[in-house]
C-alpha positions in Angstrom: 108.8 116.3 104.8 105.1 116.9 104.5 103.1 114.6 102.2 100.2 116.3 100.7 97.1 115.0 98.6 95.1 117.3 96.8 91.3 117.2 96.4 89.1 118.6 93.5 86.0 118.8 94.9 83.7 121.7 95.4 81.4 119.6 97.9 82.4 120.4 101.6 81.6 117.4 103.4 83.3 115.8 100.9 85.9 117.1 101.6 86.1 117.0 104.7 85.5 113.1 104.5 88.7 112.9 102.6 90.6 115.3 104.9 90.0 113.5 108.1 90.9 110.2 106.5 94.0 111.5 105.0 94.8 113.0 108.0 94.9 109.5 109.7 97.2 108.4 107.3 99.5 111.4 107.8 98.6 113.1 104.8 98.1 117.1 104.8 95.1 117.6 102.2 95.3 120.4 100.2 91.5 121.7 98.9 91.1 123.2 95.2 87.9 123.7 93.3 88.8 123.9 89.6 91.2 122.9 87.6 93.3 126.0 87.2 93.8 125.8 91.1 94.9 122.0 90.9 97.6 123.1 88.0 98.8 126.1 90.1 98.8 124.6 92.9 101.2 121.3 91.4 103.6 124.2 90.6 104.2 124.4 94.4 103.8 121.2 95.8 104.8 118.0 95.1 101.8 115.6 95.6 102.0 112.1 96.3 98.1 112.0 94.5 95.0 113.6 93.3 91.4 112.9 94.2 89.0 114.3 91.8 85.5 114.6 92.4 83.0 114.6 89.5 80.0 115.8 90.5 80.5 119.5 89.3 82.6 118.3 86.1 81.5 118.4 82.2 82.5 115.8 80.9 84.7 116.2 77.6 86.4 119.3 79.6 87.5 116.4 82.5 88.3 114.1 80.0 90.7 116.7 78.1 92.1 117.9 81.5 92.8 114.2 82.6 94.7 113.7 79.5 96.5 117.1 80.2 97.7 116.7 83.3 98.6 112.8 82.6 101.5 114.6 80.1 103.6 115.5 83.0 102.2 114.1 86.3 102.7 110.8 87.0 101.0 109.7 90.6 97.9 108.8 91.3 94.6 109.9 90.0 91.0 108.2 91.8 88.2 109.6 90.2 85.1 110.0 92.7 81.4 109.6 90.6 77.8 110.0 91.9 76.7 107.2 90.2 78.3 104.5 87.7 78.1 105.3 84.3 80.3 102.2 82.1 81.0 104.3 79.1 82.6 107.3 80.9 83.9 104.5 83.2 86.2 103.1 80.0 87.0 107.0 78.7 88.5 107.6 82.3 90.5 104.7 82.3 91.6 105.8 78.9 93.4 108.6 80.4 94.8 106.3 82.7 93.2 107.1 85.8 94.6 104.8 88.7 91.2 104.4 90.0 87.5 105.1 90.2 84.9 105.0 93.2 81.2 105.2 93.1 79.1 106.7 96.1 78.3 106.3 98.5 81.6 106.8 99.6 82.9 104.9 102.5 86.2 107.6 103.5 88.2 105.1 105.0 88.2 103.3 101.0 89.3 106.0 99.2 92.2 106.7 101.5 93.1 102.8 101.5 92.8 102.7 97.7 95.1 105.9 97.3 97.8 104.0 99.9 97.3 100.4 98.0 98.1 102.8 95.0 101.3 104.1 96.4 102.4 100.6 97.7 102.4 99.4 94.5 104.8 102.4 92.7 106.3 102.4 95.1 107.1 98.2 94.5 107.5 99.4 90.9 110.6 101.4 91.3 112.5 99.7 94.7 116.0 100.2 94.6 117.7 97.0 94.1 114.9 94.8 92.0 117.1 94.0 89.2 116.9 90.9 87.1 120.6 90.3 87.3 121.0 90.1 90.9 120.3 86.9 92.5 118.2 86.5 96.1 120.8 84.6 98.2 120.0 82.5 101.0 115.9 82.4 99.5 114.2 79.6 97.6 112.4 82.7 96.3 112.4 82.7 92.3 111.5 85.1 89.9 109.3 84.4 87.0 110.9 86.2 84.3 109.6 86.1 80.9 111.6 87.0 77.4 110.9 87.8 74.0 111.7 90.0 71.8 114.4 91.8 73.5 112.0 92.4 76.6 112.6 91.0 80.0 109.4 91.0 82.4 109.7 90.1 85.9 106.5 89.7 87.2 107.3 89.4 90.9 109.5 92.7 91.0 107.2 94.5 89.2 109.3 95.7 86.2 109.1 95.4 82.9 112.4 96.1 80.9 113.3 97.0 76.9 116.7 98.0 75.5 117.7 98.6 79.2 114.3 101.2 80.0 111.4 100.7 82.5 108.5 100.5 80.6 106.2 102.1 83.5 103.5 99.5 83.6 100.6 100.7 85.7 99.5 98.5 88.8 96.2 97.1 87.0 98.5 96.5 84.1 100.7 94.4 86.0 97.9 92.8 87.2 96.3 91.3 83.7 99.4 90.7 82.7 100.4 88.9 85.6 96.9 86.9 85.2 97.4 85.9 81.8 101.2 84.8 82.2 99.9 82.6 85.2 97.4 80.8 82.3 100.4 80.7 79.8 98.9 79.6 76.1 95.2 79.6 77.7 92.4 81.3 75.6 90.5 83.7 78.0 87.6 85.2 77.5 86.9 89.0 78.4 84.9 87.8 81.2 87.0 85.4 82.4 89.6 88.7 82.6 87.1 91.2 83.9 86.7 88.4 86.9 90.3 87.7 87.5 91.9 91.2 87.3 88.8 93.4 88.3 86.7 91.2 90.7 83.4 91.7 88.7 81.7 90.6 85.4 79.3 93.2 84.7 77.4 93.3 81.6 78.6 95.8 78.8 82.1 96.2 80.7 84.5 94.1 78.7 85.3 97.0 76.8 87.9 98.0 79.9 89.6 94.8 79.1 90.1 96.2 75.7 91.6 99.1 76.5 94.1 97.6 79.1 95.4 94.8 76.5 96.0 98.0 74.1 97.9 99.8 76.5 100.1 97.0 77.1 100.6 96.3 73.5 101.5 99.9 72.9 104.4 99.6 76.2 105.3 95.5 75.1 105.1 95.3 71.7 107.4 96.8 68.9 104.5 96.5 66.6 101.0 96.8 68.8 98.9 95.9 65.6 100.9 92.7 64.8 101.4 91.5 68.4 104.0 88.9 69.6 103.1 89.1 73.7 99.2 88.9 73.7 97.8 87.3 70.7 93.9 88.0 70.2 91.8 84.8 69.4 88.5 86.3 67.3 85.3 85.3 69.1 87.0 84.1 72.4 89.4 86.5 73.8 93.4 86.9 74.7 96.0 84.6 75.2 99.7 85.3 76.1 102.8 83.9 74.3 105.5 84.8 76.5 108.1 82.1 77.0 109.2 81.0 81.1 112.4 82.1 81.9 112.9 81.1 85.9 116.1 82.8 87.6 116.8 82.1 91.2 
């Protein structure tokens, strides 16, 4: 079965760019140049992703249409900007982009971001990571962590209430993976921004924001009295989950 990408873009070379490294990974690119063509065209197909290039985009439209098209389709979205721009930066991760590239773009990137992307879903939902089964013949142990009727296991990449997968994205997985490994440690947003992101760039902690909120909205049963990540005023985050370790 063919997998297909599709690209938003109204910039040929572009395009093209993103074609030819698709291509190498086996990908068939299909090419649309507003929005109404991307929704038509996800009637159709069955895309393992979306690249979406803002160049020609307003915007509070993108923005709306992001959040649109989040309602229903669930694979991955990289964002492609010009320049950087740290307040539309934080609005596009609100919408729960997967991921966002500045130019100039290297081709090669975006295609090896889009696979890292898939790698990790498809980690997220491999057949047989359940916390009840043990790995025989391996030292290899879970960490697990429990409270409040949730049951996170870190190293499977699920996170579990009343029996549901809670869909945590990739980089949410990722902070929270960070702050279990500094269990009852204050960090600071920068401290987080370095860890999970790679960078500490001034007037960015705001994404940390964001990404603790979205967790507390999946982990907690009451996100504004939170039991998981407890906020320390005027230094940063610290998580209160309690080791479980099953072998």
């Amino acid at each position: 079965m063919n997998e297909y990408v599709i690209a938003l873009t109204e910039n040929l070379p572009l395009f093209t760019g993103i074609n030819d490294a698709c291509n190498e990974n086996g990908w068939f690119v299909c090419n649309t140049t507003t929005i109404n063509d991307l929704k038509k065209n996800l009637l159709k197909r069955d895309p393992i992703g979306i690249i979406w290039d803002l160049e020609y985009e307003i915007p509070a439209v993108t923005l709306k249409d992001l959040k649109d098209l989040r309602k229903n389709f669930r694979e991955p979205i990289i964002v492609l900007a010009k320049e950087k721009d740290i307040d539309y930066e934080i609005k596009l991760f609100e919408t729960q982009v997967n991921d966002y590239i500045t130019a100039p773009f290297d081709y090669s990137d975006i295609a090896i971001r889009l696979k890292q992307q898939l790698q990790l879903k498809m980690l997220l939902h491999k057949p047989g990571n359940s916390f009840d089964e043990a790995d025989e013949g391996s030292a290899f142990q879970k960490r697990i962590f429990e409270l409040n009727g949730i049951t996170l296991c870190l190293d499977s990449f699920r996170a579990i209430k009343d029996g549901k997968d809670l869909q945590l994205t990739p980089k949410e997985f990722k902070l929270l993976d960070y702050l279990a490994k500094h269990c009852g440690q204050v960090l600071s947003r920068e401290q987080l921004l370095q860890g999970v992101w790679g960078y500490d760039i001034l007037g960015t902690s705001r994404i940390v924001d964001i990404h603790i909120s979205h967790l507390r909205d999946k982990l907690e049963a009451d996100p504004n009295t939170p039991l998981w990540i407890k906020t320390n005023r005027g230094f940063g985050y610290s998580f209160a989950g309690k080791i479980k370790i099953k072998a």
